[in-house]
VOGU-3710 file (C-alpha; in Angstrom, 3 decimals, decimal comma):
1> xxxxxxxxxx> 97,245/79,354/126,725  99,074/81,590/128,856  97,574/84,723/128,457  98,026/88,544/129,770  96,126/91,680/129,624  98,175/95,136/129,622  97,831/98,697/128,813  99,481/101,809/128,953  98,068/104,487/131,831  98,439/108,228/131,273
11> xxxxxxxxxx> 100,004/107,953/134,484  101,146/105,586/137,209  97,894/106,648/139,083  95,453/105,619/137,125  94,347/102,189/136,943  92,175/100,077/133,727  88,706/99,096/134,355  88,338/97,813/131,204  91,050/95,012/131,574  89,929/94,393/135,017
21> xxxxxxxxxx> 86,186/93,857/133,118  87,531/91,315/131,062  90,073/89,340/133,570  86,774/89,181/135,804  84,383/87,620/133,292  87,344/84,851/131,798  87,315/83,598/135,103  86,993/80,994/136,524  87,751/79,226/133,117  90,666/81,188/132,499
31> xxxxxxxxxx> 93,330/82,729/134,428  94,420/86,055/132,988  97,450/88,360/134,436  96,799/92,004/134,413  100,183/94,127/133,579  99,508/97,757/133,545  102,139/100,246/132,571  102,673/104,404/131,515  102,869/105,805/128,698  106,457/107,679/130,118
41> xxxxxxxxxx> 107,908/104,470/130,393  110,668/103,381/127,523  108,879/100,862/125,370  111,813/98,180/125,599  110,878/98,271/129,421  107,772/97,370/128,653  108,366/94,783/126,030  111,345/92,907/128,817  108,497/93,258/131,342  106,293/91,773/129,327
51> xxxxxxxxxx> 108,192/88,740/127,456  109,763/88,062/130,512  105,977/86,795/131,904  106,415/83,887/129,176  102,483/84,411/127,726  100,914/83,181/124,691  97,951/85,639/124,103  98,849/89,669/125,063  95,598/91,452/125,032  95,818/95,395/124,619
61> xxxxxxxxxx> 93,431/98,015/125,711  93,675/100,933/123,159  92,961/104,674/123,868  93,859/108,112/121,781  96,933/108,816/124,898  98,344/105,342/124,246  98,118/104,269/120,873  101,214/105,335/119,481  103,505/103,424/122,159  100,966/100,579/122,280
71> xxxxxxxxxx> 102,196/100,210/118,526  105,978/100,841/119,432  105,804/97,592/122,107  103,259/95,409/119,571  106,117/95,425/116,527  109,040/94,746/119,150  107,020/91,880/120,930  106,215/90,707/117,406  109,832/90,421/116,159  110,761/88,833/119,332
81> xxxxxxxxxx> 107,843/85,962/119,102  106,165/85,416/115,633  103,843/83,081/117,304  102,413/85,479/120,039  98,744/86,313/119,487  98,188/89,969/120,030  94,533/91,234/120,950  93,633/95,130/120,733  90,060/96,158/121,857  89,093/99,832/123,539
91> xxxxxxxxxx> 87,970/102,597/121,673  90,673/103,847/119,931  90,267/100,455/117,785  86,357/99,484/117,927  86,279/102,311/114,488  88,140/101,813/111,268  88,848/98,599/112,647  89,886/97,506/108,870  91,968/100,069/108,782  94,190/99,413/111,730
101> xxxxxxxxxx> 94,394/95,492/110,917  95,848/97,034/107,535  98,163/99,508/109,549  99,350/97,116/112,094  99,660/93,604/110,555  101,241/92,110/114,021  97,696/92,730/115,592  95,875/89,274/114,903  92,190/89,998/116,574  90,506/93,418/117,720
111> xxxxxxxxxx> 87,495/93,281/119,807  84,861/95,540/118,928  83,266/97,693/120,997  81,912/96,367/124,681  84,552/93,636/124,634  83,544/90,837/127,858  81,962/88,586/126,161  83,847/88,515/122,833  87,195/88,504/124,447  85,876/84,990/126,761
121> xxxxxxxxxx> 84,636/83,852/123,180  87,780/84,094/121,451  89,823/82,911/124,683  87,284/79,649/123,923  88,395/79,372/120,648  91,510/80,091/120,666  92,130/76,966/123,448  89,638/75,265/121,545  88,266/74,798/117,682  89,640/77,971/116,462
131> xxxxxxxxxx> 86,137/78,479/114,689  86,464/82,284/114,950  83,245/82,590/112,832  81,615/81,671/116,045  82,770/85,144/118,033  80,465/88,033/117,459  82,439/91,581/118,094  85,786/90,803/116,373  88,164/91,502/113,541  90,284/88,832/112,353
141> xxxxxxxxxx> 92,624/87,396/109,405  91,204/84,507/107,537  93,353/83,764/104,442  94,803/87,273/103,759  91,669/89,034/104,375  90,283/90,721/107,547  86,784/89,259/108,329  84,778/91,957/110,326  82,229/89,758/112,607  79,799/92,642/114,469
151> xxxxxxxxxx> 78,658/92,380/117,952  75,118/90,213/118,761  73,716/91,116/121,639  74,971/93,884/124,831  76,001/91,855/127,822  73,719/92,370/130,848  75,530/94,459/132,914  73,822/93,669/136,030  75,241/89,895/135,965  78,662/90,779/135,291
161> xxxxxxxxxx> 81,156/89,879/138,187  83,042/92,684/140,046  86,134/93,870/138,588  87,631/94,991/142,149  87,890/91,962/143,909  91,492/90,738/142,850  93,982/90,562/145,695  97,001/91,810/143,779  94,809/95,002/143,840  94,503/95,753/147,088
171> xxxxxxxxxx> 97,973/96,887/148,060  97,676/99,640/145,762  93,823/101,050/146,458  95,648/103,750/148,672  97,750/105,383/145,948  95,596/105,181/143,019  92,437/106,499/141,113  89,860/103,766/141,228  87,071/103,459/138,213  83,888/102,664/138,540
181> xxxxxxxxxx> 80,535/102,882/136,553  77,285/102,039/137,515  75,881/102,594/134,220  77,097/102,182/129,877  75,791/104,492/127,439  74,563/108,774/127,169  71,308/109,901/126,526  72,573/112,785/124,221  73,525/112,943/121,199  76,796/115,471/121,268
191> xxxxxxxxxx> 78,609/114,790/117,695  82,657/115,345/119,348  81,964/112,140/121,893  82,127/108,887/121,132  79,516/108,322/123,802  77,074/109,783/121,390  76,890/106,368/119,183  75,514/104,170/121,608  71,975/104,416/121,675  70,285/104,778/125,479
201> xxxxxxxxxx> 71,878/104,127/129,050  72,229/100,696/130,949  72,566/100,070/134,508  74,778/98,201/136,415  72,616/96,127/139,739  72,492/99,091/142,471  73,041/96,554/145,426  76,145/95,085/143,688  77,840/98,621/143,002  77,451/99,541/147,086
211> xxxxxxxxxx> 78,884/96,287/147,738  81,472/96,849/145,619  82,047/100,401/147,056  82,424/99,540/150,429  84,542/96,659/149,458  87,054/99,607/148,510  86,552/101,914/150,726  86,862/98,947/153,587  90,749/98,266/151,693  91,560/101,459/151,677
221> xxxxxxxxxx> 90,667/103,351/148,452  90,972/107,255/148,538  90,095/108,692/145,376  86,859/106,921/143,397  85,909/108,344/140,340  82,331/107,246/138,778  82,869/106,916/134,836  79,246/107,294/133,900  79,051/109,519/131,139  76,084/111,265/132,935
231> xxxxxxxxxx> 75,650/110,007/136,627  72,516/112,280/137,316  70,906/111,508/134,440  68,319/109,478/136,855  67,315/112,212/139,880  65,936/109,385/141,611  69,237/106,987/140,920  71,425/110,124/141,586  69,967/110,889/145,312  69,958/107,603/146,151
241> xxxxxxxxxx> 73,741/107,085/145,761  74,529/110,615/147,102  72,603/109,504/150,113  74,587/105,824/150,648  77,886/107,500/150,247  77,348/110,117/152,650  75,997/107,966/154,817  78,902/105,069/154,324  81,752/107,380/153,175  85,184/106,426/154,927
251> xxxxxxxxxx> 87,013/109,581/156,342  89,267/110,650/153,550  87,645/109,380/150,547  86,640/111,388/147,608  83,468/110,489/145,582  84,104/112,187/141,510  81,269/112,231/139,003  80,397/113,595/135,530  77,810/115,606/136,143  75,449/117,117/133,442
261> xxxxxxxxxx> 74,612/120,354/135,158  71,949/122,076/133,827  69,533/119,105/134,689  70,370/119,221/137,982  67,237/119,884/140,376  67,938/122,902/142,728  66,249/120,653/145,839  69,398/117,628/144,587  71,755/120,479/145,495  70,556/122,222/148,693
271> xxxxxxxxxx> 70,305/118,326/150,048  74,316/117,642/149,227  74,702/121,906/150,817  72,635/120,649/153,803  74,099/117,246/154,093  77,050/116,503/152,346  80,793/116,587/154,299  83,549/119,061/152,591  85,567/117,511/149,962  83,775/114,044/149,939
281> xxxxxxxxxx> 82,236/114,810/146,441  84,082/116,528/143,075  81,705/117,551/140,231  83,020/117,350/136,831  80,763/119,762/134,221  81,440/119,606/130,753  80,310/123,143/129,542  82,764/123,351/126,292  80,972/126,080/124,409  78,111/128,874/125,298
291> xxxxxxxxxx> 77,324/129,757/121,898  74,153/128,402/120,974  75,048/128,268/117,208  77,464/126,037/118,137  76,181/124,134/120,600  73,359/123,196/117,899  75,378/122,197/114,953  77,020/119,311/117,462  73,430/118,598/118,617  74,457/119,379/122,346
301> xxxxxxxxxx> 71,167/120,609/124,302  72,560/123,148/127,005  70,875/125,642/128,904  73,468/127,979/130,026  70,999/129,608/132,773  70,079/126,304/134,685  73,855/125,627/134,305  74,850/128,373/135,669  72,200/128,293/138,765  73,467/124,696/139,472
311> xxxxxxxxxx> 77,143/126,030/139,926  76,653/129,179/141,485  74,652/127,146/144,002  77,463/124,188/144,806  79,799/126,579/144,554  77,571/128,901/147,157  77,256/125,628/150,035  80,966/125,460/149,914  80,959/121,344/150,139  82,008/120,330/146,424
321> xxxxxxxxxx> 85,071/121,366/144,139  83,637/121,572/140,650  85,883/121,273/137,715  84,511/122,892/134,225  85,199/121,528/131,056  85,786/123,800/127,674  86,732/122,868/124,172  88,179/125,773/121,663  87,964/124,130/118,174  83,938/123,609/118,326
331> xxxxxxxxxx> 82,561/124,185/114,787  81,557/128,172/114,003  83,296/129,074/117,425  85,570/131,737/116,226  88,558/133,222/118,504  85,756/135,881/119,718  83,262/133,566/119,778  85,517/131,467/122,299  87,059/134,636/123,977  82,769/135,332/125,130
341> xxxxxxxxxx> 82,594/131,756/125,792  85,676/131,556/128,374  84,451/135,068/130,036  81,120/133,284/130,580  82,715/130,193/132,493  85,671/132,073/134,292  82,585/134,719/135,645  81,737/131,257/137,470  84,923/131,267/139,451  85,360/127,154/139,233
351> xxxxxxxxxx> 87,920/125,363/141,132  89,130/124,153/137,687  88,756/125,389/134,285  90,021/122,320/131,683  90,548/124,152/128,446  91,026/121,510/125,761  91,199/121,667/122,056  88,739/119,877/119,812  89,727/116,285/118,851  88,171/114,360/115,833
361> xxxxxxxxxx> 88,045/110,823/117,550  87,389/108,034/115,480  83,811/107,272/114,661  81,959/110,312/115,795  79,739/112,655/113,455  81,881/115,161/113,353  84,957/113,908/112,088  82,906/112,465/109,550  81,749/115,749/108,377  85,266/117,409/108,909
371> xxxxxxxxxx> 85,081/118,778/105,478  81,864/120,684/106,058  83,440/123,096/108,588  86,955/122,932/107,061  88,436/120,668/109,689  92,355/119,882/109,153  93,355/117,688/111,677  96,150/115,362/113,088  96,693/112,264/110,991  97,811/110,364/114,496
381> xxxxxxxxxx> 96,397/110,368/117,612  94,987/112,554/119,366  93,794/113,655/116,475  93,806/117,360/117,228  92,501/120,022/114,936  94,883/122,312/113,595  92,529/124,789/112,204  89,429/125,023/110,727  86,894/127,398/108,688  86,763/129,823/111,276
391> xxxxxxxxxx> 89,335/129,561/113,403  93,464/129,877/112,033  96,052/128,305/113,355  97,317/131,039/114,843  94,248/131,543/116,709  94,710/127,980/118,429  98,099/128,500/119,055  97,193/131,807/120,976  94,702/129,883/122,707  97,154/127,633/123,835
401> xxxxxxxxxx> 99,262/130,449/125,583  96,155/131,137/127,123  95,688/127,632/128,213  99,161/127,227/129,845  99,343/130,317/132,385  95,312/129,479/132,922  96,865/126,100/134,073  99,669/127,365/136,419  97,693/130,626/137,983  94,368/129,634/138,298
411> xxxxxxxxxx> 93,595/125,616/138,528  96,764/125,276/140,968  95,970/128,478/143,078  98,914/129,911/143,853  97,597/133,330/144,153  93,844/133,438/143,973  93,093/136,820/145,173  95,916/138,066/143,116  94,074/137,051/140,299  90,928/137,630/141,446
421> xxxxxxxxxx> 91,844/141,431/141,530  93,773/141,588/138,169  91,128/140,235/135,879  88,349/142,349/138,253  90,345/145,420/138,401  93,128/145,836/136,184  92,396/143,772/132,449  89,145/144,201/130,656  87,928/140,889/130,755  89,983/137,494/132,550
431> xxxxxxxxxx> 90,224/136,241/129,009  92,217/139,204/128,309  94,853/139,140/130,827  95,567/135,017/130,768  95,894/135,683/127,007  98,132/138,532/127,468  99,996/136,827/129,986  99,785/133,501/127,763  101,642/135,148/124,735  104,481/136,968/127,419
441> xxxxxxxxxx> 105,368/133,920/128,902  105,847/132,250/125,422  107,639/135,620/123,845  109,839/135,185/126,720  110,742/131,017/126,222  109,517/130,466/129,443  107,750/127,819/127,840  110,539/125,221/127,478  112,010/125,618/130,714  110,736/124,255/134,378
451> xxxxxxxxxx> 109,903/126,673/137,263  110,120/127,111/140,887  107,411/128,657/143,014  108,782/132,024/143,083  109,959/132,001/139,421  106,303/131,738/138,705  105,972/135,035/141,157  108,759/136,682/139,420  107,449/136,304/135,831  103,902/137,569/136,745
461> xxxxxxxxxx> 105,778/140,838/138,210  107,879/140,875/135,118  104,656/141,088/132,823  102,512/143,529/135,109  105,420/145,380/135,199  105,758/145,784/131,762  101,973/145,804/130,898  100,236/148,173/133,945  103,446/149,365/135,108  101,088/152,209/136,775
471> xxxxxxxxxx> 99,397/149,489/138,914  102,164/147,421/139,941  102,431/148,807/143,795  98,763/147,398/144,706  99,566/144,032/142,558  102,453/143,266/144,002  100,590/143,751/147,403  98,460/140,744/146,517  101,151/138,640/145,688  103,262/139,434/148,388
481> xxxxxxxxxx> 99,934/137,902/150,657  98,912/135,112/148,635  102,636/133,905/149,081  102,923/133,819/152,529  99,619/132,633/153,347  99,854/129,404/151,292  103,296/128,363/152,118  103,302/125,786/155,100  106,678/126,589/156,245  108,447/130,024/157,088
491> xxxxxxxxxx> 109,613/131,123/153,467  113,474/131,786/153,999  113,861/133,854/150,926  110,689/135,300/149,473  110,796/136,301/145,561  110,591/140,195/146,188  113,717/141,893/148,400  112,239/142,906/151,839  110,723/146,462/152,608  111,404/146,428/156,562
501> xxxxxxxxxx> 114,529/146,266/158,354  114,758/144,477/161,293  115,101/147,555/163,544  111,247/148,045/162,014  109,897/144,969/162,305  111,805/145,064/165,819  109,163/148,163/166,241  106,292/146,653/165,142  106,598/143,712/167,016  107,297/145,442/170,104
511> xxxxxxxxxx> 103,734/147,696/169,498  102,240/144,537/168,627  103,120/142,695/171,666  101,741/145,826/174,109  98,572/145,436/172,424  97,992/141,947/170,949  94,308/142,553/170,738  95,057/145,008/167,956  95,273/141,331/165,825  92,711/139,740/167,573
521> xxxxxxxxxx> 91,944/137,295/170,553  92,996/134,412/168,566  96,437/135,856/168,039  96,589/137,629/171,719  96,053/133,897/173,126  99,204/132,766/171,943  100,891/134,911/173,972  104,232/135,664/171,707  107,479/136,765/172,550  109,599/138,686/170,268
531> xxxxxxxxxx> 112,335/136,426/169,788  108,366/133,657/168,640  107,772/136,473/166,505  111,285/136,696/164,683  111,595/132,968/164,620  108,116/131,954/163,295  106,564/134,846/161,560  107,084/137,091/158,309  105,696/140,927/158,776  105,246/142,913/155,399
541> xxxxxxxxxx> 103,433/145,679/154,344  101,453/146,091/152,315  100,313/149,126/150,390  96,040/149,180/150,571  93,994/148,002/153,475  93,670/143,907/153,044  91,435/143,239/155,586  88,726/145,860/154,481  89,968/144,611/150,600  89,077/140,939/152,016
551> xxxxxxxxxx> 85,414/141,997/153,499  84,121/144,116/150,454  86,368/143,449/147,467  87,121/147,291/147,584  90,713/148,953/147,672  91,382/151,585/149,682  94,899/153,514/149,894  95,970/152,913/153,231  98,711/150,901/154,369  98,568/147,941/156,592
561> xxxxxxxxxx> 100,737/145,472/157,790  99,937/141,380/157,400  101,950/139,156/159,912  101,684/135,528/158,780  102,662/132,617/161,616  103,969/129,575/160,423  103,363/126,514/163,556  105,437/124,057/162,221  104,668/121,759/164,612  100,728/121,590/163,521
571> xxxxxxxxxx> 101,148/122,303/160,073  99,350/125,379/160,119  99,395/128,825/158,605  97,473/131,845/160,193  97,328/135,575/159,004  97,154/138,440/160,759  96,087/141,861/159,414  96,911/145,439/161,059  96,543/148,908/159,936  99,883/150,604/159,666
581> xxxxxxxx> 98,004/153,938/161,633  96,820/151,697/164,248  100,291/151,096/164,813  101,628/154,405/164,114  101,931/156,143/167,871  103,306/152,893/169,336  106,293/152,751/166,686  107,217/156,231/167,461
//
């Protein structure tokens, strides 16, 4: 029977392991087509795509993000062709499995949980006896009733066949996220994760994975991301994949993990400071909460002090981007509770900072003692909490102004030492200005609209101005030089109106050019002309001394002058810092 496995991506980069899992282990007895779309796309594209491939069995692989359209294109495909056998397996599905055979009577078979070797079982009997009672892991329809048949045995995960080794893959290794895992199953026990159910941590055969690694890096795969719930959960396992893929690593390639970080030895992370290459490896930490109350009551063992020392040390040997992890929602974490919680994390200064609200997914402990911390929830998927005992909807929704300018100003760094100096300097704590800023930016409806670069500029001066009017001068410094130095082309129209006419910049340029040392060899090498200078460079003062600012983190009231070259040619932006005194005697 023809047959097809499909799902719906969060986004055109990602790619399914999970269907590649199960087209890998049908073969060679069956031939299955993988057909992976997004969860943008307009369901009836889907469902032409999909008819149009003529199959007999669709299999579906279920997650909270896709659900709902999965749905949408299983009732269209269904009206279209009574007879087509629809398969859903993944997560979203392996709990209350009776309950979505009831909700969605199109769906003929779910596979339960780890889903290789029931889905080649029911592929057998489907093209066979049809003796269903003979698959273990599967939910079926047998007379008007669903018949629930559990799971025997885990599959041995170090004799399963690579998932990565199809040839319609290849072309697209370049331009997507690739999954792998080298291991199933968590050793803790944290009650929000579904990982928490199954009981220890299997490995995948080491010698297969590298194979499998350099098989992708060899056709071109750029961004690998390990999908082991804990991938250091083994020092000795850890190190000894660190090691091959530094010492294999294609130029360009970037290694990501889930890394539990408070386990981490200290002599694991000088080794990666010492030995590591910049950018090859991306740590993702899941922190969520620092109160130990409420760490406890989801049974998640955290030591915030070894967690800490781990971070501060990557983020100390300058080799790894780490991206933290933070859920507002957790039970007993009240809007101060969280407010301490994000101060702790931000005083970390990650790359990233993921804020994400608390979602009762199928299955775990805590949605099945929602009523014990007055959990209200979505019915649908995601299944996000709306409130709960301690914290009001109101309070999320704050949070969630919070979360959006935290997004835009911080994890995209636009303007890092602008912000660096407003939540040091001018806001009590960094909680306080992002959820100051956070509830401006919605008061204002710049919520439903898109934005430009300098819009987001322009909105930020808007709110200082309005909030530490008195401070503005010295904040709009800061912005003024985190825009120029991160643009890789000569802005024509900066967001702000320009302070210096060209007869001064004319002046300054002709100073600068009878002393170039006054910026340094690097900049007297270049040996500039004026007319270089007007056609490549933007000069603007600046009202506090940023190169002393930039060496000690302390302001002092003089101004100086930054003069930013843009070589178009190479790509490449370099700033230039002068005193405006320095410059004084030569202007006049």
């Amino acid at each position: 029977m023809k047959t097809v496995l499909s799902t719906l991506n969060a986004k055109y980069i990602h790619t399914s392991l999970s269907i590649r899992y199960l087209k890998a282990y049908a073969q060679p007895e069956y031939e299955v087509e993988l057909a992976e779309y997004t969860i943008k796309d307009p369901a009836m594209n889907i469902v032409t795509d999909l008819h149009a491939k003529k199959p007999e069995i669709i299999g579906f692989s279920c997650y909270i993000w896709n659900i709902e359209e999965t749905i949408k294109v299983i009732k269209m495909l269904k009206k279209i062709n009574p007879s087509l056998i629809i398969v859903l397996g993944g997560p979203e599905v392996t709990y209350d499995t009776k309950e979505w055979m009831d909700k969605i009577p199109e769906v003929d078979f779910i596979i339960i949980g780890e889903g290789e070797q029931s889905f080649k079982q029911l592929l057998d009997e489907l093209n066979g006896e049809q003796n269903f009672d003979n698959v273990s892991g599967i939910a079926y329809r047998e007379e008007n009733k669903v018949q629930i048949k559990p799971q025997r045995n885990k599959v041995d995960l170090k004799v399963l066949p690579s998932p990565f080794r199809f040839e319609e893959d290849l072309q697209h290794l370049s331009k997507r996220v690739t999954y792998i895992e080298t291991s199933r199953g968590c050793p803790f026990s944290c009650q929000f994760c579904l990982s928490s159910i199954e009981v220890g941590v299997r490995y995948f055969d080491r010698e297969k994975v590298k194979e499998d690694i350099r098989f992708l890096m060899e056709n071109g795969a750029k961004t690998i991301k390990f999908v082991d719930r804990t991938f250091n959960i083994s020092r000795s396992y850890a190190m000894e994949m660190f090691q091959f893929l530094i010492d294999e690593h294609k130029p360009g390639t970037v290694f990501q993990f889930e890394i539990t970080a408070d386990i981490m030895r200290p002599e694991v992370i000088q080794f990666l400071n010492d030995h590591a290459p910049k950018g090859l490896f991306r740590f993702e930490i899941g922190v969520q909460s620092t109160n130990d109350a409420t760490n406890e009551l989801v049974m998640r063992k955290q030591n915030f002090n070894k967690l800490t020392r781990t971070v501060t040390m990557v983020k100390e040997g300058g080799k790894i981007d780490q991206h933290l992890d933070l859920i507002a929602g957790l039970p007993e974490e009240n809007y101060d509770s969280f407010k301490k919680t994000f101060n702790d994390v931000f005083e970390l200064r990650p790359e990233e900072l993921q804020l994400g609200f608390l979602k009762m997914l199928r299955g775990t402990g805590l949605r099945l003692r929602a009523e014990h911390h007055g959990y209200v929830y979505m019915d649908h998927s995601p299944y996000e909490i709306l409130k709960n005992n301690v914290l009001s909807f109101d309070d999320i929704t704050k949070i969630k102004h919070l979360e959006d300018v935290l997004e835009k100003y911080w994890n995209d760094h636009r303007m890092d030492e602008t912000i660096e100096y407003l939540v040091t300097h001018l806001f009590q704590t960094p909680f306080d200005f992002f959820q100051d800023f956070g509830t401006y930016w919605d008061e204002k409806g710049w919520t439903r609209i898109g934005h430009q670069l300098e819009d987001l500029y322009k909105h930020l001066y808007d709110f200082l101005g309005s909030n530490k009017r008195n401070e503005l001068t010295i904040a709009s410094g800061f912005m003024k030089y985190d825009y120029l130095r991160n643009q890789n082309y000569k802005p024509r129209k900066p967001w702000w109106s320009e302070t210096l006419s060209k007869q001064e910049r004319s002046k300054i340029y002709h100073s600068v050019l009878e002393n170039p040392l006054l910026l340094g060899e690097e900049f007297a090498k270049k040996q500039f002309s004026e007319k270089d200078l007007f056609k490549h460079t933007v000069l603007e003062t600046l009202p506090f001394n940023l190169d002393h600012y930039l060496k000690t983190g302390k302001i002092i009231n003089e101004n100086s002058f930054v003069l930013v070259h843009y070589d178009a040619i190479h790509s490449n932006t370099t700033v230039y810092t002068v005193l405006s005194s320095e410059l004084d005697t030569k202007v006049s």
